[in-house]
FIDREN-726485 format. One record per residue (C-alpha): residue number from 1; x, y, z; residue in one letter. Coordinates in steps of 0.2 Angstrom, whole numbers, plus 5000, padded with zeros to 4 digits. Layout:
N
(r NUM,(X,Y,Z),'A')
...
! end
This chain:
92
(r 1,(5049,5015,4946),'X')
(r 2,(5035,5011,4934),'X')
(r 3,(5023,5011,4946),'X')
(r 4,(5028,5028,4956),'X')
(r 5,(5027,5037,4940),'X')
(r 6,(5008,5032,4937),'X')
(r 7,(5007,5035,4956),'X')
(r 8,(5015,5055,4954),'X')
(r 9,(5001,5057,4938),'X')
(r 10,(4985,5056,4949),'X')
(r 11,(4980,5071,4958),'X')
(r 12,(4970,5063,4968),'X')
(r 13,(4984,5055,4981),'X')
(r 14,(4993,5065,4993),'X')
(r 15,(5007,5063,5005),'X')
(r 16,(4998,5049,5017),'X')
(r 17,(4994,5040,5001),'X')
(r 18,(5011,5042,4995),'X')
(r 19,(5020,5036,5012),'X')
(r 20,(5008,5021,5012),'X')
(r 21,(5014,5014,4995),'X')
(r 22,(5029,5019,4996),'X')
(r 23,(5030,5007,5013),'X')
(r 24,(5021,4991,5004),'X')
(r 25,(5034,4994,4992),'X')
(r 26,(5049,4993,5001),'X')
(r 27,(5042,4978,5011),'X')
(r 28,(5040,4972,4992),'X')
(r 29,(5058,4976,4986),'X')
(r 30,(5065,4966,5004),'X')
(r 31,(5054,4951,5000),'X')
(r 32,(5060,4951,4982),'X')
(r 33,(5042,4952,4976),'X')
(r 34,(5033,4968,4967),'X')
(r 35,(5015,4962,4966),'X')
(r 36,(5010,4951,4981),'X')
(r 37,(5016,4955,4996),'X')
(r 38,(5017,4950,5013),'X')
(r 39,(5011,4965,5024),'X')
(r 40,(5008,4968,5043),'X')
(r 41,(4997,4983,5049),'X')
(r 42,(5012,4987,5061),'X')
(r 43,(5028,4987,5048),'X')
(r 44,(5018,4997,5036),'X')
(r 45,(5014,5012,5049),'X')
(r 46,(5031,5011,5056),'X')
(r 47,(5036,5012,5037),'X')
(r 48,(5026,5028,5033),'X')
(r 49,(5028,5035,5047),'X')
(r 50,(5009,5037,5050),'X')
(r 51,(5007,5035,5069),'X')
(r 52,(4986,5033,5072),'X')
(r 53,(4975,5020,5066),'X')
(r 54,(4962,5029,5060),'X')
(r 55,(4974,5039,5049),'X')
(r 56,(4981,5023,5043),'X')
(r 57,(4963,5015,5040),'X')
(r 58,(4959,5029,5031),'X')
(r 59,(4971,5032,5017),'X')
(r 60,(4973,5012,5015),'X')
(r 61,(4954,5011,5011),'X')
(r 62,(4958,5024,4999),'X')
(r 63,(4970,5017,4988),'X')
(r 64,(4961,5000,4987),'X')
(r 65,(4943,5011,4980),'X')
(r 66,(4955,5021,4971),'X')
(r 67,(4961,5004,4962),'X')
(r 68,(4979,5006,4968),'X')
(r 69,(4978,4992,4977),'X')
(r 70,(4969,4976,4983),'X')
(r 71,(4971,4969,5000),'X')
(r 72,(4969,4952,5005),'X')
(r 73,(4969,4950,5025),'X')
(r 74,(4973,4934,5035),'X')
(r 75,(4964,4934,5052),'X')
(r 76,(4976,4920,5057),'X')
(r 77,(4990,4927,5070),'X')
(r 78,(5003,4915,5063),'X')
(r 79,(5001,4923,5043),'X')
(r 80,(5004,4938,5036),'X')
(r 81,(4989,4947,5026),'X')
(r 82,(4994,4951,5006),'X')
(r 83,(4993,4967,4997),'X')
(r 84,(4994,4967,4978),'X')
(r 85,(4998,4980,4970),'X')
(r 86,(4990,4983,4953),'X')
(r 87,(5000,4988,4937),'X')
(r 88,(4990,4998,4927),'X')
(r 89,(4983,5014,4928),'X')
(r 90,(4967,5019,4935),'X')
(r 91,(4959,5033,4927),'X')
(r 92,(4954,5049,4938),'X')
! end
């Protein structure tokens, strides 16, 4: 809850921002972990209900220079890529 409350202070996010991390975090809350976590480009669009790639690429890229976020991919089909979500606030 934390985190959604810095998330809600920054005027700067909208509703595609909002639907994204709201989708890392509850792939987060079913793997039982809040900062690094196992992610798929699939789960989180189907999550957010975001339905083009370009839309998707778009806001991600935008929470990781906004400093929401850091993503670590994994170019190997059998392991998942990690996002980690940062815990302090970033200043507009």
């Amino acid at each position: 809850m934390n985190l959604l409350l810095i998330y809600m202070e920054d005027p700067r996010l909208n509703v595609w921002h909002f639907a994204l991390l709201l989708a890392i975090l509850s792939l987060g809350y079913k793997q039982g972990q809040m900062q690094n976590i196992k992610v798929s480009r699939s789960k989180i669009m189907a999550l957010s209900h975001i339905n083009t790639i370009p839309t998707y690429h778009k806001y991600f890229k935008e929470l990781q220079n906004l400093g929401y976020i850091e993503y670590f991919p994994s170019y190997h089909p059998g392991v998942k890529s990690e996002v980690y979500l940062k815990d302090k606030k970033v200043a507009p």
